[in-house]
N, C-alpha and C positions, 0 to 999 in steps of 0.2 A: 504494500500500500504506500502511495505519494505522499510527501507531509503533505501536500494542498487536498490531501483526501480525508486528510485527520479533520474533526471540525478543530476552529480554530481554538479556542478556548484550551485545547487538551494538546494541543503542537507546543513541544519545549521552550523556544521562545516566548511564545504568548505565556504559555503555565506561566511562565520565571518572572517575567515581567507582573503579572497579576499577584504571583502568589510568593513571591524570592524565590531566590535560584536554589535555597534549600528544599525547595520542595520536589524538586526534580529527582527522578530517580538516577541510578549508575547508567542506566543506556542512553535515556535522556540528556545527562551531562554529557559522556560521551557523545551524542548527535550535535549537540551544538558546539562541542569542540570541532567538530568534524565540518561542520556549518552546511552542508546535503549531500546529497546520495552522488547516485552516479544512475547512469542509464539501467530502466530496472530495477532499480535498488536506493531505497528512502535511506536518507541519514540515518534513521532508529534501526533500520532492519542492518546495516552497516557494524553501526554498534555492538548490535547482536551481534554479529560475526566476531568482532575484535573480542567478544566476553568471553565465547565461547573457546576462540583460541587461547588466549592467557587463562578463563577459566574463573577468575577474578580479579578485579583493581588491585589490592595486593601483588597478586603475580605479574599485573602491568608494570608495576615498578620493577619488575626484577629483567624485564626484557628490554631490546633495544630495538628502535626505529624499524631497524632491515628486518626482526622479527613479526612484524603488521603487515610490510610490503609485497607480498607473495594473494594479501586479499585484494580479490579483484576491486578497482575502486581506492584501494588504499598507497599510494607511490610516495616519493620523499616526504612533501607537502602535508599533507594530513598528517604523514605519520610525523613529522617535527611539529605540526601544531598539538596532536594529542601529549609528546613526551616534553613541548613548553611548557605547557599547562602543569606539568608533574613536576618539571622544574622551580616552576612560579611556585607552588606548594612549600615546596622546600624551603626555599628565598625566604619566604613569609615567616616560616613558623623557626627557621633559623633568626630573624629581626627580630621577632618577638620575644625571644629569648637574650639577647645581647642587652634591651634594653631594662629588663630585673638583676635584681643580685641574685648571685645562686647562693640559694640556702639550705635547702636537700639535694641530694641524687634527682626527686623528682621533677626538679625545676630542668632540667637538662635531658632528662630520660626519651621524653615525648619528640622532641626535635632531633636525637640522636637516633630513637629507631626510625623515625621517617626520614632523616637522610642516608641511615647506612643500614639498619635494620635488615634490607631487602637485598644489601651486595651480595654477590656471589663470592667474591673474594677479601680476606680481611684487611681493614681499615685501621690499625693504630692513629687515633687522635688526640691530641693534646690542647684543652682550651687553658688559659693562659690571665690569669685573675691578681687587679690587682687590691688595695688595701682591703676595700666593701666589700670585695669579692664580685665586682662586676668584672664581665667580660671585656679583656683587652684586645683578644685574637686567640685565633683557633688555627689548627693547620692539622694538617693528612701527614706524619713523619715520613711512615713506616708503611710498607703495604707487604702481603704475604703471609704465611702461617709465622705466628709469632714464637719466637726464640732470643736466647740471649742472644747469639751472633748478630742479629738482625737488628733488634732493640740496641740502642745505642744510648742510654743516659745523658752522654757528650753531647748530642744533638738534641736531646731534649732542652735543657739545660742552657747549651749557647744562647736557643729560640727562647730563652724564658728570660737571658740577660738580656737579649736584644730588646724586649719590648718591655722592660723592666717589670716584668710580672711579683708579683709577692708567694702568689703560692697558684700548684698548677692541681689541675685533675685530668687525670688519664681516662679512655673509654678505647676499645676495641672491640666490633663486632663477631660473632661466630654463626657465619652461615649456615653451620647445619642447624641451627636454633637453642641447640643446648646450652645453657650458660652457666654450666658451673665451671670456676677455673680448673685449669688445668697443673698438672706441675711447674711447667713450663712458666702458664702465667703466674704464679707467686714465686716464681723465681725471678724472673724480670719484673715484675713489685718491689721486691726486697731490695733488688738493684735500683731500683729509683730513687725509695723511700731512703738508700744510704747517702745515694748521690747528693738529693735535699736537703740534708741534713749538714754535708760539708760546705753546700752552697749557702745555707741559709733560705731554700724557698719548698715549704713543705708540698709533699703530695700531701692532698686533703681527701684522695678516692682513688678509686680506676672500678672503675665500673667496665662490666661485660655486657653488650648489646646484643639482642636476637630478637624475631621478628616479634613476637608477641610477651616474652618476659626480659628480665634483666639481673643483675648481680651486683652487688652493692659489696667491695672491701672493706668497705668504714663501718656498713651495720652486719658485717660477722666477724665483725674485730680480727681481721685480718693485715690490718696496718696498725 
């Protein structure tokens, strides 16, 4: 079916307009990312296709452009407008976060599994706090299965003089979703937690990120 065959009132635009855009459902959103079909094929019925291949928004985020493009209807274009839009997400709720002080784990949690939650491969992060504890700056170290070799304190550290940080919090993701550390990761803790101690700029956490739970250092007294 056409969206000019929807009556108009129930077409995602109108809905969104009339009623906010939160009222739209996941196809619907996706249709107006999409902004119409192709010959044959309404923007919604479109949607449906892209749901069906990821399966869910969650697994959208875990794909990339050229993974859309293989649906007929769907070429660069769309598929860079659908993973903007995923982007913008991100952007937003990473802003929102820079402007509070962190004061739990939870303050940070939310914005960290929506930007990395969903990676495939791991993310060592280090956001970078100073007196308040607001955010100075954040940065990607380390990428790969975490190890001491890999983890470098040294470059922690440098990045924390550079931006004259007071104290930092560590987070890296674990793709298969399980989040209990590993040995590995309280061994590269330990290594941090000593490095801070000679610098002068404590770890206050390191949290472990996965799609749907998380791991907190600080609240299993583990630092």
């Amino acid at each position: 079916m056409k969206i000019q065959e929807i009556e108009p009132q129930l077409r995602p635009r109108e809905k969104a307009l009339r009623h906010g855009i939160a009222a739209l459902s996941d196809r619907e959103l996706l249709a107006v990312l999409l902004q119409s079909g192709t010959k044959g094929k309404s923007a919604l019925e479109l949607a449906d296709e892209v749901l069906f291949r990821c399966g869910s928004l969650a697994k959208l985020m875990q794909m990339q452009p050229k993974d859309l493009m293989d649906i007929t209807g769907i070429k660069e274009v769309r598929a860079m407008q659908l993973f903007a839009g995923i982007e913008l997400s991100k952007r937003i709720a990473e802003t929102s976060v820079q402007q509070e002080a962190v004061h739990t784990p939870a303050d940070l949690v939310s914005w960290l599994q929506l930007r990395y939650g969903h990676e495939q491969q791991e993310h060592f992060i280090v956001v970078f706090l100073d007196v308040h504890n607001h955010i100075l700056h954040h940065r990607t170290l380390f990428l790969g299965t975490l190890n001491a070799s890999m983890v470098h304190p040294r470059e922690i550290y440098k990045e924390a003089l550079r931006c004259s940080a007071c104290s930092i919090i560590c987070a890296h993701n674990h793709p298969g979703g399980e989040v209990m550390p590993s040995q590995a990761d309280l061994h590269v803790t330990k290594q941090i937690v000593q490095s801070g101690e000679i610098v002068g700029i404590p770890l206050l956490d390191h949290l472990i990120i996965g799609r749907d739970s998380w791991f907190s250092f600080r609240q299993h007294d583990l630092l």
